[in-house]
C-alpha positions as a Markdown table, in Angstrom:
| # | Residue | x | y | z |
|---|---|---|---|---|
| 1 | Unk | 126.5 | -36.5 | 132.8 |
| 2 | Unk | 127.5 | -32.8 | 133.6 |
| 3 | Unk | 125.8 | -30.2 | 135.6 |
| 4 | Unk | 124.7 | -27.0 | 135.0 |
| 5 | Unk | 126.3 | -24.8 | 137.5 |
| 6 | Unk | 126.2 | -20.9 | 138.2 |
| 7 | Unk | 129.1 | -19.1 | 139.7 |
| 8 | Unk | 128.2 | -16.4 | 141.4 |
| 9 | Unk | 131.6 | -14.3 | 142.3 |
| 10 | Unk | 132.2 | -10.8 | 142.4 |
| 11 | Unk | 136.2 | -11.5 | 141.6 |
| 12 | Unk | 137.0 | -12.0 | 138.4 |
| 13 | Unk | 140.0 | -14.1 | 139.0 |
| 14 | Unk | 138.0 | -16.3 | 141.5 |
| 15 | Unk | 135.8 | -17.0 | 139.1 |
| 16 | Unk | 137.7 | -18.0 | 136.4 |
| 17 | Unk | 139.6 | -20.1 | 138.8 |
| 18 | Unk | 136.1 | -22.1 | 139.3 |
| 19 | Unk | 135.2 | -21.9 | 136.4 |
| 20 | Unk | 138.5 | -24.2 | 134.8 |
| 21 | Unk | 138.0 | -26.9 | 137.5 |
| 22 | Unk | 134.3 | -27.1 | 137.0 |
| 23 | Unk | 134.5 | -27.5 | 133.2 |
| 24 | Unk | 137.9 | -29.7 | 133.4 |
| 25 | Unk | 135.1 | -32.3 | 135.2 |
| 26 | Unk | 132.4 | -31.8 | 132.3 |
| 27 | Unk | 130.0 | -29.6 | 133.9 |
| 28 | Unk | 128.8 | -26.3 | 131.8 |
| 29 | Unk | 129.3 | -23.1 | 133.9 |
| 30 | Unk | 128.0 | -19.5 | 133.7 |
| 31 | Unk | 129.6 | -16.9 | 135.8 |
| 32 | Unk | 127.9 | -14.0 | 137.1 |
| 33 | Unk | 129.0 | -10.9 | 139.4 |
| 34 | Unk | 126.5 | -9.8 | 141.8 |
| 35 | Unk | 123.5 | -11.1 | 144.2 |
| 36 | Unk | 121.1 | -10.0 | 141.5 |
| 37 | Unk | 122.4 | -11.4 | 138.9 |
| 38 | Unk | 122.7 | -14.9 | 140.8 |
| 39 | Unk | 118.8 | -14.8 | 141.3 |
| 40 | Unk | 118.1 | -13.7 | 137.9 |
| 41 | Unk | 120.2 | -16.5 | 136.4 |
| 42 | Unk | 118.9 | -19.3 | 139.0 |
| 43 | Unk | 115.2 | -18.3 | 138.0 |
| 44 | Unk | 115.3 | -18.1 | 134.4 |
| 45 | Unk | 118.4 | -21.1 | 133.9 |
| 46 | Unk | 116.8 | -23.6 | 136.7 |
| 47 | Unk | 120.2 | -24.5 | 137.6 |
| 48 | Unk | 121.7 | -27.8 | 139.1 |
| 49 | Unk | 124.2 | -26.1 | 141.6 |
| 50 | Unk | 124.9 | -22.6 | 142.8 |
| 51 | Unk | 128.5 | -21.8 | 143.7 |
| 52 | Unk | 128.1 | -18.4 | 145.9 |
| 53 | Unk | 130.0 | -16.0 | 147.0 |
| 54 | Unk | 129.1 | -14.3 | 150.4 |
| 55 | Unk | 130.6 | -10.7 | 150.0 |
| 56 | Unk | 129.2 | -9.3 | 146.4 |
| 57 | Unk | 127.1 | -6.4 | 145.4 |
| 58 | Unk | 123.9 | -5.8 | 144.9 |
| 59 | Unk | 122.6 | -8.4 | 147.2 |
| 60 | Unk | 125.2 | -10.8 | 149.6 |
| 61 | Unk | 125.2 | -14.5 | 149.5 |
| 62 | Unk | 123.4 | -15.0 | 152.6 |
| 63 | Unk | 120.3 | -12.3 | 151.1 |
| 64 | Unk | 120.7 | -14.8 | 147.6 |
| 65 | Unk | 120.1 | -17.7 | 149.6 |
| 66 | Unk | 117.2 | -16.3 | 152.0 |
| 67 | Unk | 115.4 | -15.7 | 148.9 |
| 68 | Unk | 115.9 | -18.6 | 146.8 |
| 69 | Unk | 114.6 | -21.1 | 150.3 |
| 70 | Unk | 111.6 | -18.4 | 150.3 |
| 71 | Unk | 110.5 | -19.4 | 147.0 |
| 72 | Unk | 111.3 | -23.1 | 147.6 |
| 73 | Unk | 113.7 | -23.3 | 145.4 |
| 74 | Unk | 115.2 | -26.6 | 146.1 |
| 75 | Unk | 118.7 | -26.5 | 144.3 |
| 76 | Unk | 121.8 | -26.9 | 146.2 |
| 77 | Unk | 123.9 | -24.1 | 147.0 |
| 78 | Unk | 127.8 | -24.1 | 147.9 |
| 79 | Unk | 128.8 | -20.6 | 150.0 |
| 80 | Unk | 132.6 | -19.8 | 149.5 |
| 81 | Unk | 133.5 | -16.7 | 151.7 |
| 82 | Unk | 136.7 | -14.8 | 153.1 |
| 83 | Unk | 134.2 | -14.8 | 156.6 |
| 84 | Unk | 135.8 | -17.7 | 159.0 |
| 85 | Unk | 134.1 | -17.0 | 162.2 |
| 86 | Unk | 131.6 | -19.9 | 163.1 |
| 87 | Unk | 128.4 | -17.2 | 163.6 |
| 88 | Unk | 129.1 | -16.6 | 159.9 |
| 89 | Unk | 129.2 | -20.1 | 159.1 |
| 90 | Unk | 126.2 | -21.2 | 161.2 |
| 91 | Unk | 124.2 | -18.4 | 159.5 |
| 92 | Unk | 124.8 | -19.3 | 156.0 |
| 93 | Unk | 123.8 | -22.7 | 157.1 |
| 94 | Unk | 121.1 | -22.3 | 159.0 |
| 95 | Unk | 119.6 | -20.2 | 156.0 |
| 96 | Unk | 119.5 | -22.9 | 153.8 |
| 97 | Unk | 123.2 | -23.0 | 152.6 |
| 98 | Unk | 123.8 | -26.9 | 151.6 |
| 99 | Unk | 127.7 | -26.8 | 152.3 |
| 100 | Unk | 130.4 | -23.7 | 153.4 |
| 101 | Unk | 133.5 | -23.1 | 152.3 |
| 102 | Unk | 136.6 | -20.0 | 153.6 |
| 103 | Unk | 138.2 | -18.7 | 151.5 |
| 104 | Unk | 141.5 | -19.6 | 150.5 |
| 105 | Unk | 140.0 | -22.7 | 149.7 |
| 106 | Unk | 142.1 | -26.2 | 147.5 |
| 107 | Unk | 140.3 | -26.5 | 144.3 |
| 108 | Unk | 140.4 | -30.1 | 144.4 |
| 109 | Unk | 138.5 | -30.1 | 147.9 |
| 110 | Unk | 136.0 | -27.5 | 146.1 |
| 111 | Unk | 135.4 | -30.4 | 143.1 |
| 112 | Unk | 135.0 | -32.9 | 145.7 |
| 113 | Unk | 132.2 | -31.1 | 147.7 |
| 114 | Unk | 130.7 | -30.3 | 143.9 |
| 115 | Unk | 130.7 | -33.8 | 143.7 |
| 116 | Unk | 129.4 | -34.7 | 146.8 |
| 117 | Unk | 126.4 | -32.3 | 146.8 |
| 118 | Unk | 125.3 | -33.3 | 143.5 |
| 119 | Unk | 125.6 | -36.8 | 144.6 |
| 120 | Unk | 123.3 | -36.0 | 147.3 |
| 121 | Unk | 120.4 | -34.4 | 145.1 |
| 122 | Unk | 120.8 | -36.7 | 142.6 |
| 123 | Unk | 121.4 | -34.2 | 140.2 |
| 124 | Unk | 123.5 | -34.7 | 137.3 |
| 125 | Unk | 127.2 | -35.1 | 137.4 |
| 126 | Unk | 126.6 | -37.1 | 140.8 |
| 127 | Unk | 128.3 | -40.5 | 140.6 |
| 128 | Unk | 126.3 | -42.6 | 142.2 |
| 129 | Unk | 122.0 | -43.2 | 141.7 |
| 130 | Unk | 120.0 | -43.7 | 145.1 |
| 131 | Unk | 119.2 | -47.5 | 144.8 |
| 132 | Unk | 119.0 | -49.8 | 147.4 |
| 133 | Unk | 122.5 | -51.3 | 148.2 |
| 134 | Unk | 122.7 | -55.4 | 149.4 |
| 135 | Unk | 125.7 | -56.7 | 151.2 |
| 136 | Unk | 124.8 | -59.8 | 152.3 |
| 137 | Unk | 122.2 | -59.3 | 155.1 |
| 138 | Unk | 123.1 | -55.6 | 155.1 |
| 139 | Unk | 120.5 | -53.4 | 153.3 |
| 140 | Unk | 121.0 | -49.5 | 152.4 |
| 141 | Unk | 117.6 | -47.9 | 151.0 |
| 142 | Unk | 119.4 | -44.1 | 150.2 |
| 143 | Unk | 115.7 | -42.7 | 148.8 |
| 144 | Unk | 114.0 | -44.0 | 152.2 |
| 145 | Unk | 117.2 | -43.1 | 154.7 |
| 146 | Unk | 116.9 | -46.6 | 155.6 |
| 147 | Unk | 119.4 | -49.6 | 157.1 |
| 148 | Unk | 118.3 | -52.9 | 158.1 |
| 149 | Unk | 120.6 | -56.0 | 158.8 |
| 150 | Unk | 119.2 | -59.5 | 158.9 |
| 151 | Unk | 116.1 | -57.6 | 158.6 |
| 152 | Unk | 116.2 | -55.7 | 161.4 |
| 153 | Unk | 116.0 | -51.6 | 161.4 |
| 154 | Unk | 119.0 | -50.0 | 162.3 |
| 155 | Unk | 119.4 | -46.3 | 163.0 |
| 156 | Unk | 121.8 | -44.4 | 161.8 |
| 157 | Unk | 123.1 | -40.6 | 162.0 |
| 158 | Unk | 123.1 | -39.0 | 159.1 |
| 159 | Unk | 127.0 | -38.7 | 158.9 |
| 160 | Unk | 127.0 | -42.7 | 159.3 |
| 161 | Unk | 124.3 | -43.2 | 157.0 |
| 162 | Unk | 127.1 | -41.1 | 154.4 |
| 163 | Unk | 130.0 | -43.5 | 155.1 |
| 164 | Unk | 127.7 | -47.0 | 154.9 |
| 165 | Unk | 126.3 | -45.8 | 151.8 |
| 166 | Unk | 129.3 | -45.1 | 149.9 |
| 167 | Unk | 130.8 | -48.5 | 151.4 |
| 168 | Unk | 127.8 | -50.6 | 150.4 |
| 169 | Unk | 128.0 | -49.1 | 147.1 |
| 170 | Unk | 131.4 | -50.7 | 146.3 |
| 171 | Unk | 131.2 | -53.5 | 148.5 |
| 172 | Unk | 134.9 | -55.5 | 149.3 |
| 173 | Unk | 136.2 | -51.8 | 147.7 |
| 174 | Unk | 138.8 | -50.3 | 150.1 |
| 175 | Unk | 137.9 | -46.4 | 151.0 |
| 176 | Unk | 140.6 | -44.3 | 152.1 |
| 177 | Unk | 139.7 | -41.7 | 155.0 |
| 178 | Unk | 139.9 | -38.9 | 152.9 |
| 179 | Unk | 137.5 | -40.6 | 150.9 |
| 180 | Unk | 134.6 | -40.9 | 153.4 |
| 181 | Unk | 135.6 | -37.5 | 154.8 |
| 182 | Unk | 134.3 | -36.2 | 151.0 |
| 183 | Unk | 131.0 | -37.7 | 152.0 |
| 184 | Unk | 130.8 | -36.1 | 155.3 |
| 185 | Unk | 131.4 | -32.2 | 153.8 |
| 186 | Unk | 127.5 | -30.3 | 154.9 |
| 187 | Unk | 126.6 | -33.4 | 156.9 |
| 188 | Unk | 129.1 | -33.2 | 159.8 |
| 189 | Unk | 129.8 | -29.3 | 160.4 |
| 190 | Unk | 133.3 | -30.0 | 162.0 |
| 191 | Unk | 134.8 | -32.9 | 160.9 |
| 192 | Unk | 138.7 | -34.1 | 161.4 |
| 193 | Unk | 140.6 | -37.1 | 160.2 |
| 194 | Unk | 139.0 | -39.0 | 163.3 |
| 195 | Unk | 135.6 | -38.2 | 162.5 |
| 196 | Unk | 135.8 | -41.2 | 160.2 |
| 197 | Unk | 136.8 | -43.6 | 162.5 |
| 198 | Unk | 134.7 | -42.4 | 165.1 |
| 199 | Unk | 131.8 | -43.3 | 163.0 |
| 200 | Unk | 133.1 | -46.6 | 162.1 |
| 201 | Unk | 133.3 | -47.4 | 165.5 |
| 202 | Unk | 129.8 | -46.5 | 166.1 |
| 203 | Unk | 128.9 | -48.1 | 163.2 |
| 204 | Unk | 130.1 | -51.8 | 164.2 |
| 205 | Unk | 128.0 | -51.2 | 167.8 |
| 206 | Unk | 125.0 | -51.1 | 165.2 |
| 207 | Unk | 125.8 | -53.6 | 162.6 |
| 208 | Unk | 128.2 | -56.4 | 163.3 |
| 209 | Unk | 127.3 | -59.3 | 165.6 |
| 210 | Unk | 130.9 | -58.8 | 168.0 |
| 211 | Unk | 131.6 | -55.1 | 167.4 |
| 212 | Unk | 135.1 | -55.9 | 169.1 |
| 213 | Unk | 135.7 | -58.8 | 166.3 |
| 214 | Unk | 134.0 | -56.8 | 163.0 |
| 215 | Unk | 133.1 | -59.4 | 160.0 |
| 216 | Unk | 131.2 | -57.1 | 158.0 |
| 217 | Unk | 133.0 | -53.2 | 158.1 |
| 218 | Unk | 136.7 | -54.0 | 158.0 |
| 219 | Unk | 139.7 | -52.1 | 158.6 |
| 220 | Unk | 142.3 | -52.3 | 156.2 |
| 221 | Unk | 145.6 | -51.3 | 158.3 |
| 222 | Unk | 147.6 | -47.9 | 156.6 |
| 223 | Unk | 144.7 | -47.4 | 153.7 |
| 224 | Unk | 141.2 | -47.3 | 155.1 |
| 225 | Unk | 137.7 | -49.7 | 155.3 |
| 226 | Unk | 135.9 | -51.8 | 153.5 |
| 227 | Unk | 132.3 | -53.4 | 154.0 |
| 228 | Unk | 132.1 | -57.0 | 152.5 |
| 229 | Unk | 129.7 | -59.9 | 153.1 |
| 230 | Unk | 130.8 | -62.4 | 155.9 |
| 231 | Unk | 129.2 | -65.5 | 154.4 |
| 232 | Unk | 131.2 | -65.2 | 151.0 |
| 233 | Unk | 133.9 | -63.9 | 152.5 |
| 234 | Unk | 134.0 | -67.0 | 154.7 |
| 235 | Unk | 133.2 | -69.5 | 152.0 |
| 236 | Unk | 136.0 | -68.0 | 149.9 |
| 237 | Unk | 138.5 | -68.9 | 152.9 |
């Protein structure tokens, strides 16, 4: 399904930039060029994303958002800004901001946090519907947060909760690193190639029997991880 997404972006070339991706993946877009405008269009269009723009006129990004979390509006916004200091990152953030982007930005990694936010929400255009997610005695409840092995609750941080949901949602799938980073963009607010595998690793304290010897969250040398059930995995040997 697509989503309904407003672009809120003073420069025209910007825009249209957006624009192109977001319709290349299905989604129907509506650009507009000020603060304003943005809140005009989000209360009369009931959006499913807003991609904003920090620096515009009338009324900044970070004004935009303060008023749409005033009148608990629950959509999920996406900041891109020319701003790279981490005050201006934290603030957009802290305001209600779901995600942050500078400015220049890759395209494709802009589509993959469009993807991943309206994953999140569940709104449409996500690829994958909260359900609970069985691998073997593993269980993944994404509506409830909630992880239990053999039937005992396991916590989990939210940025590991993000990687053992997406693995229990293709189980004996191999995920690349940059794959799992995707799911970590406005979870983890610095994230690096290692933040994966760090996770991982604190993962397999939580779930596997022998952290040292994992049966259940596997590595997969030169490609990534996989999470697969230990019973049929050992009955198919």
């Amino acid at each position: 399904m697509c989503a309904d997404v407003i672009v809120a972006e003073d420069d025209e070339k910007q825009a249209e930039l957006v624009r192109r991706y977001l319709e290349r993946e299905g989604h129907a877009v509506r650009i507009v060029g000020d603060g304003l405008a943005a809140l005009d269009a989000v209360r009369h269009q009931e959006p499913d994303l807003l991609v904003l723009d920090v620096m515009m006129p009338r009324a900044d990004g970070l004004d935009v958002v303060r008023v749409l979390r005033a009148e608990a509006r629950e959509l999920p916004v996406l900041m891109l800004t020319a701003r790279t200091t981490e005050d201006d990152l934290l603030l957009g953030l802290d305001l209600g901001a779901d995600d942050y982007m500078t400015k220049p930005y890759s395209p494709r990694e802009l589509m993959a946090r469009v993807r991943t936010l309206l994953r999140r929400t569940g709104r449409p255009g996500g690829a994958v519907e909260d359900r609970v997610l069985r691998v073997g005695g593993l269980v993944v409840d994404p509506e409830r947060h909630e992880v239990t092995v053999d039937g005992e609750p396991v916590e989990c941080t939210r940025g590991e909760f993000r990687i053992l949901a997406a693995l229990a949602a293709g189980p004996d799938r191999v995920f690349s690193r940059q794959r799992l980073l995707e799911e970590l963009h406005g979870f983890d607010r610095y994230i690096s190639d290692r933040t994966v595998d760090v996770h991982v690793m604190n993962l397999r304290k939580k779930i596997e029997p022998a952290p040292r010897r994992p049966v259940r969250l596997l590595t997969v040398f030169g490609v990534g991880y996989k999470l697969t059930d230990p019973a049929k995995a050992a009955r198919r040997a």
